[in-house]
RORO-634004 format. One record per residue (C-alpha): residue in one letter; x, y, z. Coordinates in steps of 0.1 Angstrom, whole numbers, plus 5000, padded with zeros to 4 digits. Each point is the difference from the previous one (the first is absolute). Layout:
% residues N
AXYZ;...
***
This chain:
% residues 177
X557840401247;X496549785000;X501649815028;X500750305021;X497250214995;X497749685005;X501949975037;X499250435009;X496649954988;X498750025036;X502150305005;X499550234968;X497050155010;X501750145031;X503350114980;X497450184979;X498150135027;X503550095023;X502150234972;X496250164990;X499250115040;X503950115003;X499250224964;X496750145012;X501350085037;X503250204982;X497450184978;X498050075030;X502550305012;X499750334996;X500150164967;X502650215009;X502249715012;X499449854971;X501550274976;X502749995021;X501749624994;X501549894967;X499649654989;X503049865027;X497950165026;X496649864990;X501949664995;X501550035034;X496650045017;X497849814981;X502449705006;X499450065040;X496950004999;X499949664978;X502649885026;X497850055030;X496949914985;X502049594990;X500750015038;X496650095010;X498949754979;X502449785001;X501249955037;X499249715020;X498749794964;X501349665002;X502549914969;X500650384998;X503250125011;X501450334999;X503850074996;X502150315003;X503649964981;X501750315012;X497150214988;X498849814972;X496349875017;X498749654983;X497349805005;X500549635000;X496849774990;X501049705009;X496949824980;X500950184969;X503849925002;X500350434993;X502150245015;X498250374991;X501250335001;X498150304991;X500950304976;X498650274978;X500649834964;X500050124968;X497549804972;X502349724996;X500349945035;X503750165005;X501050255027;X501950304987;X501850145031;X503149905007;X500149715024;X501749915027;X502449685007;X497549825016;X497050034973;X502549944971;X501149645018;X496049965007;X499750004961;X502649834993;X498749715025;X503250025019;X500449835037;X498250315026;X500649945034;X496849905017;X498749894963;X499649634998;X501049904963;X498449904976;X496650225001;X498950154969;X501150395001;X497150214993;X499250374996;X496750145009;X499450324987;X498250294982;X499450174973;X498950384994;X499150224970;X502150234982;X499250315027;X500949765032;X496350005010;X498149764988;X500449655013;X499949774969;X500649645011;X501749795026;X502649744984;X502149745017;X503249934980;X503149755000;X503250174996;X503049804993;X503050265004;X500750374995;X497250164980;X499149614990;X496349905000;X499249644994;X496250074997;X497850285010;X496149955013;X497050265005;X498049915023;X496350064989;X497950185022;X496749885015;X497650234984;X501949894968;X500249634997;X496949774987;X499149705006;X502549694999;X502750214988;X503450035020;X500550285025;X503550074982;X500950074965;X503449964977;X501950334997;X503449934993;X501150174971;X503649974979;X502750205023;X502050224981;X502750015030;
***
């Protein structure tokens, strides 16, 4: 995990910064939208949003790659040795829809087509409060199979961090899957 993190350092201030724009620009809409979406909807647009705002960001970086695996879109930082995806997570850095073939072989670390092996497989993702409104923290987490997670890190925000200590902090907790 030290390894790993150590390797995003340059890039977990954006990942931060990415999912918290594509939260704030889905909150933007109109109250009356709003009302209108249940938690798959909100999901579904927020993850657009963080979608486009990686490419802006993203496109044309040296050692950053994107890759689309019929539909599932990855980033591949070639300096970090990490493949990321991105995903509303719960606290322990699991998804809770129901996946599709590709994302369960991306967690499982299974050959993609167009995915050079052996990259780390990471999930970038984020966290809201109990109402769905509140953004509570970005985390980047390692999952190793169906509903699996090696190791699960927030990522601490800027405002939040003091001096000499790391941008990211341990919050793996035991899995009861």
């Amino acid at each position: 995990m030290d390894e790993t993190m150590d390797a995003l350092s340059g890039y977990l201030n954006e990942f931060d910064q990415l999912l918290r724009a594509a939260h704030a620009r889905y909150r933007a809409y109109k109250p009356e939208d709003l009302l209108e979406h249940d938690r798959r909807a909100q999901a579904a647009c927020t993850y657009a949003h963080a979608v486009a705002e990686a490419e802006r960001r993203f496109l044309g970086r040296e050692k950053v790659r994107p890759i689309e695996v019929r539909g599932l879109k990855l980033w591949l930082l070639d300096d970090a040795n990490a493949a990321l995806r991105l995903k509303k997570m719960d606290e322990d850095g699991a998804s809770r829809n129901y996946p599709t073939k590709q994302a369960e072989d991306y967690d499982a670390g299974k050959q993609l087509p167009g995915l050079p092996m052996p990259p780390v497989r990471l999930t970038a993702g984020y966290v809201l409060d109990e109402l769905g409104t509140g953004f509570l923290r970005t985390q980047l987490a390692r999952p190793t199979g169906k509903k699996n997670i090696m190791w699960c890190a927030a990522i601490v925000p800027t405002e939040k961090r003091k001096s000499g200590e790391r941008i990211w902090v341990e919050v793996t907790r035991n899995m009861p899957f």
